[in-house]
C-alpha positions in Angstrom: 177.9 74.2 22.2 179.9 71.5 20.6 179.5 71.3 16.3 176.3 69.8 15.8 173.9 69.2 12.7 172.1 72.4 12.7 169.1 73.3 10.8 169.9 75.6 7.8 168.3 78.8 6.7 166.7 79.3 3.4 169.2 79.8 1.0 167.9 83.7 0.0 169.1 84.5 3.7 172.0 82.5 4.0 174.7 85.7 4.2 174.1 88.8 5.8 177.0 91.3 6.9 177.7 93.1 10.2 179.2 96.9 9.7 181.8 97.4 12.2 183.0 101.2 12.8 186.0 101.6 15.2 187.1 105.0 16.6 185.9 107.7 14.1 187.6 110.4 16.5 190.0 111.8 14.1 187.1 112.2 11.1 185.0 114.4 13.8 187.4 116.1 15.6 186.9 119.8 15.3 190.5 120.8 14.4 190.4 118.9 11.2 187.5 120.4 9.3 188.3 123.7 7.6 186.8 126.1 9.4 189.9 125.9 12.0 192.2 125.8 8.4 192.5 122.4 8.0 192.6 121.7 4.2 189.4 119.4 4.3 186.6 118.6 6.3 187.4 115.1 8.0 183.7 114.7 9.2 182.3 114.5 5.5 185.0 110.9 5.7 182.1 110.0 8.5 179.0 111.1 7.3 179.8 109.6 3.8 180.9 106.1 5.4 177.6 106.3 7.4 176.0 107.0 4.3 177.5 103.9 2.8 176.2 101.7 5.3 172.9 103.1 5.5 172.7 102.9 1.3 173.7 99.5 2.1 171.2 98.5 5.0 169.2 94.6 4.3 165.9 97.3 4.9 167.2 99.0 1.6 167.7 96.1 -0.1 171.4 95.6 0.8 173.5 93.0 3.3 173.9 95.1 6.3 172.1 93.7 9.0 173.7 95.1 12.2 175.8 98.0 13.1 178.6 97.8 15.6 180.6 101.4 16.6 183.6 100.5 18.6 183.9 103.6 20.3 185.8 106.9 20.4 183.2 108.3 18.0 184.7 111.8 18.9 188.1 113.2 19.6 187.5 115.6 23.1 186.6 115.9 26.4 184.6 119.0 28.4 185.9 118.5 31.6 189.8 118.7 33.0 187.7 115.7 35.8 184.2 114.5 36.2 182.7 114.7 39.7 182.8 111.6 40.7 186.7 111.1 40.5 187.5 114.3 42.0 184.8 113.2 44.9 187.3 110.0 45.2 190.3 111.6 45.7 192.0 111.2 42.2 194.5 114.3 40.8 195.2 115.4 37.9 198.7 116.7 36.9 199.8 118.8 33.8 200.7 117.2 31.1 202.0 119.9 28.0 202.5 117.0 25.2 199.1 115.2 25.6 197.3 118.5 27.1 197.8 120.0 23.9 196.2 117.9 22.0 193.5 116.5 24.6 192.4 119.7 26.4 188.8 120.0 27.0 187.2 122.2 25.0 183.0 123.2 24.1 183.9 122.7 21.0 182.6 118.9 22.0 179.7 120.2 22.4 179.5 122.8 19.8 180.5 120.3 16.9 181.9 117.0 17.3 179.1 115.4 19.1 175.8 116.8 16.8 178.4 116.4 14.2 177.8 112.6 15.0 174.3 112.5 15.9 173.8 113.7 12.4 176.1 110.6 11.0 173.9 108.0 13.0 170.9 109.7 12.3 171.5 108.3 8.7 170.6 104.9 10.2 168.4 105.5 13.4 165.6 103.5 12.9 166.5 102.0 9.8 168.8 98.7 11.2 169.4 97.3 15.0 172.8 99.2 16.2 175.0 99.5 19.2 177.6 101.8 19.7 180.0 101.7 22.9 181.8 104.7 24.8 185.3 104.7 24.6 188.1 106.5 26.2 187.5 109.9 24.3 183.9 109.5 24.5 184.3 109.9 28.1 183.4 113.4 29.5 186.6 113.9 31.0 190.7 112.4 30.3 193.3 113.6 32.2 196.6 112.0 32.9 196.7 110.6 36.8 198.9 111.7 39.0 199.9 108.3 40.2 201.6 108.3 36.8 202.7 111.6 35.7 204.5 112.0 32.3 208.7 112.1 32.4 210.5 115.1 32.0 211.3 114.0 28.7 209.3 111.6 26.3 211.1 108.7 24.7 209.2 107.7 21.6 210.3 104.0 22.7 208.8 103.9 25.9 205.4 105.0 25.8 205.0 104.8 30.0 206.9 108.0 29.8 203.7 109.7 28.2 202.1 109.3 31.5 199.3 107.5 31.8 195.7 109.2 31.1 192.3 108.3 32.7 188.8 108.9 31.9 185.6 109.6 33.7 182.1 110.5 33.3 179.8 109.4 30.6 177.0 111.8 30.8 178.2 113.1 27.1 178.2 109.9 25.5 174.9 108.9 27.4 173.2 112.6 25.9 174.2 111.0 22.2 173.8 107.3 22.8 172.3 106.6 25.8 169.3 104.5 26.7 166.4 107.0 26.7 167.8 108.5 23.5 165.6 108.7 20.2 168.4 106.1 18.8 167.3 103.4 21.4 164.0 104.2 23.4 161.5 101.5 23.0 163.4 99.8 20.4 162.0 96.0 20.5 165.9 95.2 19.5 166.9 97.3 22.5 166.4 94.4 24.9 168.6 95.7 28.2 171.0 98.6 29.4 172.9 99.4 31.9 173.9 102.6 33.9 171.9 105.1 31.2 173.4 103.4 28.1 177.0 103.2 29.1 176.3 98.9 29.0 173.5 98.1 26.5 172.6 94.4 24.4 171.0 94.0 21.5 168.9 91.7 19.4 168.9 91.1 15.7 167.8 88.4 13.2 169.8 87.6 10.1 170.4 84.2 8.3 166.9 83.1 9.8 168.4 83.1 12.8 168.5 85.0 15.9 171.2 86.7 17.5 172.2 88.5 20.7 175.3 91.7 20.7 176.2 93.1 24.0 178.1 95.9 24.1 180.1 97.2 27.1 182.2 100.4 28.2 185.6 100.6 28.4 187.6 98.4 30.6 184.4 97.1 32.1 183.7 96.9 35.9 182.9 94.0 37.8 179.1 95.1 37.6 179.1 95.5 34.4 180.1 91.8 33.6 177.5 90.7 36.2 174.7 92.3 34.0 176.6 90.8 30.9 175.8 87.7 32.0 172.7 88.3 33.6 171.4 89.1 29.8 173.1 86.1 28.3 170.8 84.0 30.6 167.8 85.8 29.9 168.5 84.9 26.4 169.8 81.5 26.3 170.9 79.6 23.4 171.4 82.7 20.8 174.6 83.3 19.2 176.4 86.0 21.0 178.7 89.1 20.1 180.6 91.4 21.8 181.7 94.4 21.6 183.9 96.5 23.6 186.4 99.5 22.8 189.8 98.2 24.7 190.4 94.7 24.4 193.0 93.4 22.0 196.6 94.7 20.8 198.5 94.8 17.7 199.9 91.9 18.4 197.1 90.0 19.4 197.3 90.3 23.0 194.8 91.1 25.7 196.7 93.9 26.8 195.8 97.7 27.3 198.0 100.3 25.9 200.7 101.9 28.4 199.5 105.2 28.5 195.8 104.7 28.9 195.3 101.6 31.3 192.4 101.4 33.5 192.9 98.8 35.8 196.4 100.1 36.7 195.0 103.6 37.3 192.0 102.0 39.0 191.4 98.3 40.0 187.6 98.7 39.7 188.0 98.4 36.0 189.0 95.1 34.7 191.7 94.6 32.0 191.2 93.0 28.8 192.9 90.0 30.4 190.3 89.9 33.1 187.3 90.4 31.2 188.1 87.4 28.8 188.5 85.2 32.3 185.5 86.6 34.2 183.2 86.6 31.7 184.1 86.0 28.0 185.4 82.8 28.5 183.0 81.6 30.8 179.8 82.3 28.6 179.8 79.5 25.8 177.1 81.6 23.6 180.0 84.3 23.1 181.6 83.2 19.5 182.9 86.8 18.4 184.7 89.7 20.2 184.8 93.1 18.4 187.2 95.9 20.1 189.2 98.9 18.2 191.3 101.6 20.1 194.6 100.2 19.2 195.7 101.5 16.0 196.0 98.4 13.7 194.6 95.2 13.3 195.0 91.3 14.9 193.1 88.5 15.0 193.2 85.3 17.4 191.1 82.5 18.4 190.9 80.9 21.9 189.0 78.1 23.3 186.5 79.2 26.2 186.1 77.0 29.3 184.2 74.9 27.5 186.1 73.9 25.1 184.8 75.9 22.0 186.6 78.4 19.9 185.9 82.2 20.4 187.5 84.4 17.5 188.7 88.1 18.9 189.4 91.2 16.1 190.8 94.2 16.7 189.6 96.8 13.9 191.4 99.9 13.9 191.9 102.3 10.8 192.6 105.7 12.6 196.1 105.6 12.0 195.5 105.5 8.0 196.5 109.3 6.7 196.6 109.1 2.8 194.1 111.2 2.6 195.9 113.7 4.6 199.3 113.6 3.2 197.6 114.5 -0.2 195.9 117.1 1.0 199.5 118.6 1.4 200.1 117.9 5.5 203.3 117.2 6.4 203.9 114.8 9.0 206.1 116.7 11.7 206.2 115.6 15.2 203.1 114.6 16.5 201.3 112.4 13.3 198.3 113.5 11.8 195.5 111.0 11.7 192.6 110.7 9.7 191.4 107.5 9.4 190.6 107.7 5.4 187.2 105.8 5.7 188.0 102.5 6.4 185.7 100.4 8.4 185.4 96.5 8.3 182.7 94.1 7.0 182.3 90.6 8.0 180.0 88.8 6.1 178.6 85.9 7.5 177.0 82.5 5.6 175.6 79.1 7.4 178.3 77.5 5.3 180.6 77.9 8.4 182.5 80.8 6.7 182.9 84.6 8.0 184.8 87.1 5.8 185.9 89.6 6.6 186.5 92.7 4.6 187.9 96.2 4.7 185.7 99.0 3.2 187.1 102.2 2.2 184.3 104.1 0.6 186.3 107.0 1.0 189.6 106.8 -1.1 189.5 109.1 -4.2 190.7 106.3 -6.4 189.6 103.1 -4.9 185.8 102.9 -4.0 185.9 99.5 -2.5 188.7 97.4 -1.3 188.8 94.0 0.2 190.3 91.2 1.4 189.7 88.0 2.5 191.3 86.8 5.3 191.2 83.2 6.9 187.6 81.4 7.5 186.1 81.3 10.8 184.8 78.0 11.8 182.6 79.1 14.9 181.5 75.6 16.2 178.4 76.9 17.7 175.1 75.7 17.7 172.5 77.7 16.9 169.7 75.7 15.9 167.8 77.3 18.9 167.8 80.5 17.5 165.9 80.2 14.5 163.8 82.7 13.8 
């Protein structure tokens, strides 16, 4: 995949731009939205960012040509453990800061998870889209009892949170799962695995073809087998992925302390171990999309083959303007909103990608961005022309 001449597109299709929404929890969960007193609905943030992008889709005349949804679309869970864990032996222990906050509740069910249906309703059907579970999305998060929280929390050291867990996916996969109206006999829809949990994509933009796996959080070992199973039925296309857990704030492949895993469970890989397994060993993959740390970082390595791969983290959540004007003070445990930010990178066969922040939401600034360093991807793609 070294830089080679490389036929170009015509020049009306020369840019396009990929939507990227990371964790959207905080917009849907059910505490902020006025009917439990919160001063404003959160979820009209989401539906009116999903109403940007859909406004904004190539099919209605805009630039959007994919959707990518980084996971932790909503906040809760509905189970204290999902069967399969407790069937394994795992335990969970109490945990008053983070059970507080986390507990399960119906209210999953009774609102945050139509509420987002009805947001990616907006563009079902309209634009090829993928959207991976995270840790919230998971039907169950409890904090392992391998790893139980310290009698007192330092703010300093995170490990003495505990360290959570999740399990079960049969919420996310009743929302977003293969045989859902979102996906089912898609023609972009072009593999899944377990029900949804995995899935892969294909879109054209540019005049060319491309190929956008997403996979679940902290991906098993089978999970990265059918990664690359899919990259080989689809050789030669450009390749994306996207995955909830993957980079830091600093740039690092590194999970956060209090939600790891591998260290709760080795059948889960790392972020460390899914760039060696698989990322880096796949010369189609170019781009790596992941949110769940709140911030954001950029890097670029070279895969085993010698060719750069660039990796963002996208993560607005901890954004809470919005909030504080709404009159919230921020005692003890923060409020997050997440004040409608999302990114777009727009793409062009003149080697460039910007990248740029979009916060449809602010009262006073309808669109903000900024361009950040060029991204010379190297890769040939002259076999994916459309």
């Amino acid at each position: 995949m070294a830089e080679q001449s490389q036929p170009r597109a015509e020049k009306q299709d020369q840019q396009f731009t990929i939507a990227v929404i990371p964790d959207t929890q905080n917009y849907l969960d059910y505490t902020h939205q006025k009917a439990e007193g919160f001063p404003f609905d959160a979820s009209a943030m989401f539906i009116e960012q999903m109403q940007y992008i859909a406004d904004n889709l190539q099919s209605a005349g805009g630039h959007i040509a994919f959707v990518s949804s980084l996971g932790d679309v909503w906040q809760h869970q509905s189970k204290s453990m999902d069967p399969r864990h407790v069937e394994r032996g795992f335990k969970r222990v109490p945990n008053p800061l983070l059970d507080a906050h986390f507990a399960p509740t119906e209210q999953v069910h009774l609102f945050e998870m139509p509420k987002a249906h009805e947001g990616y309703s907006l563009i079902a059907g309209k634009v090829p889209f993928s959207v991976v579970p995270g840790n919230h999305d998971h039907d169950a998060m409890w904090t392992d009892s391998k790893f139980p929280a310290a009698k007192q929390f330092n703010p300093k050291d995170l490990t003495t949170l505990g360290v959570l867990h999740p399990g079960g996916l049969d919420n996310f996969r009743s929302v977003f799962g293969a045989d859902t109206e979102f996906f089912k006999d898609k023609p972009w829809y072009v593999s899944s695995h377990d029900g949804g949990a995995d899935s892969a994509q294909v879109f054209s933009a540019g005049g060319y073809r491309f190929l956008h796996i997403g996979l679940r959080f902290d991906p098993p070992d089978e999970t990265l087998a059918w990664a690359a199973a899919v990259i080989k039925r689809f050789p030669g296309l450009p390749t994306i992925v996207s995955t909830h857990n993957y980079l830091n704030t600093d740039g690092r492949r590194l999970s956060n302390a209090i939600i790891d895993g591998h260290r709760v469970d080795p059948v889960h890989n790392n972020p460390e171990m899914v760039w060696e397994k698989f990322i880096s060993k796949n010369d189609q993959i170019f781009l790596v999309l992941c949110g769940h740390q709140h911030g954001q970082a950029t890097r670029m390595d070279d895969n085993d083959f010698g060719n750069p791969v660039w990796q963002l983290l996208s993560d607005y959540q901890g954004r809470n303007q919005t909030a504080r004007d709404a009159g919230i003070e921020m005692k003890g445990w923060p409020i997050q909103i997440g004040d409608g930010w999302m990114r777009l990178l727009t793409f062009d066969f003149r080697g460039r990608c910007r990248q740029s922040r979009c916060a449809p939401i602010q009262p006073t600034i309808r669109w903000k961005a900024r361009s950040t360093r060029n991204m010379r991807t190297g890769i040939n793609i002259r076999n994916s022309r459309i």
